[in-house]
N, C-alpha and C positions, 0 to 999 in steps of 0.2 A: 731210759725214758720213764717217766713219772707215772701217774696214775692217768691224769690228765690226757696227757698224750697219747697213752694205750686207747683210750676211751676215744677220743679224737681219730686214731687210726683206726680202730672198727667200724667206726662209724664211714670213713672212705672207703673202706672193703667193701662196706654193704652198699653204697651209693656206685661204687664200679662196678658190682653184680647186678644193680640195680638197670644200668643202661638199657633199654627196651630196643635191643638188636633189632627183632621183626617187627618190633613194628616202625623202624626209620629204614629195614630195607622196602617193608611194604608202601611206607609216603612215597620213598626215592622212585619202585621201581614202577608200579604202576597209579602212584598217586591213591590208593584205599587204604583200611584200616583193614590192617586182619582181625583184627576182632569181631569182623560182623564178616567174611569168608571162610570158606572151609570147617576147616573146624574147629574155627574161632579164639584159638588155642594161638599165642606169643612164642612158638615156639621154631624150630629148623625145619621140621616135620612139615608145618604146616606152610610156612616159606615153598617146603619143596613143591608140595601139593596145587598151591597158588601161583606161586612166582619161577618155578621148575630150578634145576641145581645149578642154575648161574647164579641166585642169589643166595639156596639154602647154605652151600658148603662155607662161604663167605661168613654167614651168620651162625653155622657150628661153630668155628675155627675160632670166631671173636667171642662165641659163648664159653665156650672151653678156655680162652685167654682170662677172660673175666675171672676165674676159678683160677687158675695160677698164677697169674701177676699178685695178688695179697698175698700169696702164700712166699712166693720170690720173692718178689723187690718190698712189699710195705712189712712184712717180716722182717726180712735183713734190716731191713733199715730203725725198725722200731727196736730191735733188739730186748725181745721180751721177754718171759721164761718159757721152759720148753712148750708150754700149751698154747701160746697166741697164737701161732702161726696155723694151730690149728682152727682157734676160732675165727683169725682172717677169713681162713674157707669157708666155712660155716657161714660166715656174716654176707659174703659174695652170693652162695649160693640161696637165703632167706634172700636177699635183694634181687634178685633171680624171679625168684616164685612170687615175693610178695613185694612189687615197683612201685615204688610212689609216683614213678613219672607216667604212669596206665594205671592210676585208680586200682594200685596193687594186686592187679591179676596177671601174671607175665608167664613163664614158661614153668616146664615140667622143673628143672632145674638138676636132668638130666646129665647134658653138655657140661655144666660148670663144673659140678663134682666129679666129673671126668678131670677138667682142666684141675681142678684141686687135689686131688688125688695122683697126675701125672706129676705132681711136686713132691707129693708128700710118699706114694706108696706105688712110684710107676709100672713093678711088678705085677701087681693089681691088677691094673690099668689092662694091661699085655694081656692075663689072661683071661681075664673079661670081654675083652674085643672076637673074639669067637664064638665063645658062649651067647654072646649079643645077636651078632650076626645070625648063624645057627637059631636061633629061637625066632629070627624074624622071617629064615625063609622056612622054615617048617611053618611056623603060625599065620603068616602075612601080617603079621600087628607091631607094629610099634611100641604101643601102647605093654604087650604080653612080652616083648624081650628086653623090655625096662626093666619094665618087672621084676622078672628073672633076673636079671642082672644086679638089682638094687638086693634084692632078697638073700642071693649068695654073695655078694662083694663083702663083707663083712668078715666071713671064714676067709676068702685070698687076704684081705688086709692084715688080718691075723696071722697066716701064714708065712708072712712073705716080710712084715716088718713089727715082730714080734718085740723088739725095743722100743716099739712108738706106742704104749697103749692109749695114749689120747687122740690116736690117729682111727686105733680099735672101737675105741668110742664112738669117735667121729662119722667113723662108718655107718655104725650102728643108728645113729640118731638121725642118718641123712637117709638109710634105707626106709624106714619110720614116714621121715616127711618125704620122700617121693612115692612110696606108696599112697600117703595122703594127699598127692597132688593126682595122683593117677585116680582117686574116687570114681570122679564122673566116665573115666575111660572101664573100670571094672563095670558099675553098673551096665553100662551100655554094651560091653563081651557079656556078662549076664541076658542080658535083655535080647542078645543077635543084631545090634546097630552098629557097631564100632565100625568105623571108616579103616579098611584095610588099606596095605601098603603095597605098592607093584612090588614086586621082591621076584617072580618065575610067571615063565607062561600062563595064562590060563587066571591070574589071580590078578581082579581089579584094587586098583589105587582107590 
């Protein structure tokens, strides 16, 4: 494929990441916009919060799709050099965060670089899914086992697929911008406002 093309194909990556999950399950389910609920946030989280996990898990699953279908199928198909397939993900999970179709405020961009990363480094993937967990019932925050998980996923990528360094990269620059999507969620753990997560007895949602 050309230059053309390559460029044509990113640009689909990032309009597929781009798809505003919660907010067509929030029209679908009860006709609002999450943006002005909960905590206002385009994201599963807040799906769960609003709309409870008949609609959130629906809207992981397709946010995490979002991150590996560019990396599968517009990859294969594009047949680039070894680094596209990286920046498919990359370009999914920027259309993620930042939607044109929401006035480019959308999700943490959490979910996706999950689904991007289940292609590229699923190792990874595996042993972060704990560390995640683990951090959300000790802490009750979402927002704090992102975090944590966005901060060390870099070292498992490294570890675990030391032949991909643009995947190394990739890590790297996606821990960077979810912790830059998480700003408003630190300040606000600074502050004592953060909306916790039911996670154990005793700890409100």
């Amino acid at each position: 494929m050309n230059d053309y093309g390559l460029g044509v194909t990113l640009i689909l990556a990032y309009l597929i990441g781009a798809t505003p999950t919660s907010y067509v399950a929030g029209r679908l389910g009860r006709r609002i916009d999450l943006r002005q609920h909960g905590s206002k946030n385009l994201g599963a989280t807040n799906v769960y919060r609003v709309l409870g996990w008949r609609y959130a898990i629906p809207v992981a699953l397709i946010d995490a799709a979002k991150g590996a279908i560019p990396v599968v199928i517009l990859g294969a198909w594009a047949n680039g050099p070894a680094w596209f397939s990286v920046a498919l993900g990359l370009a999914a999970v920027l259309g993620h965060i930042f939607s044109p179709y929401v006035g480019f405020k959308g999700g943490k961009g959490v979910a996706t670089a999950a689904g991007m990363f289940l292609a590229l480094a699923p190792l990874a993937v595996v042993i972060s899914l704990p560390i995640w967990m683990a951090a959300l019932w000790l802490s009750g925050y979402v927002s704090v086992a992102s975090l944590a998980v966005a901060v060390l996923f870099p070292a498992w990528v490294w570890l675990t697929t030391r032949d991909q360094p643009y995947a190394v990269w990739a890590a790297v620059a996606l821990a960077v911008i979810i912790v830059y999507s998480h700003r408003h969620n630190i300040q606000r753990l600074r502050n004592g406002t953060e909306n916790r997560f039911r996670t154990r007895k005793g700890v409100a949602a």
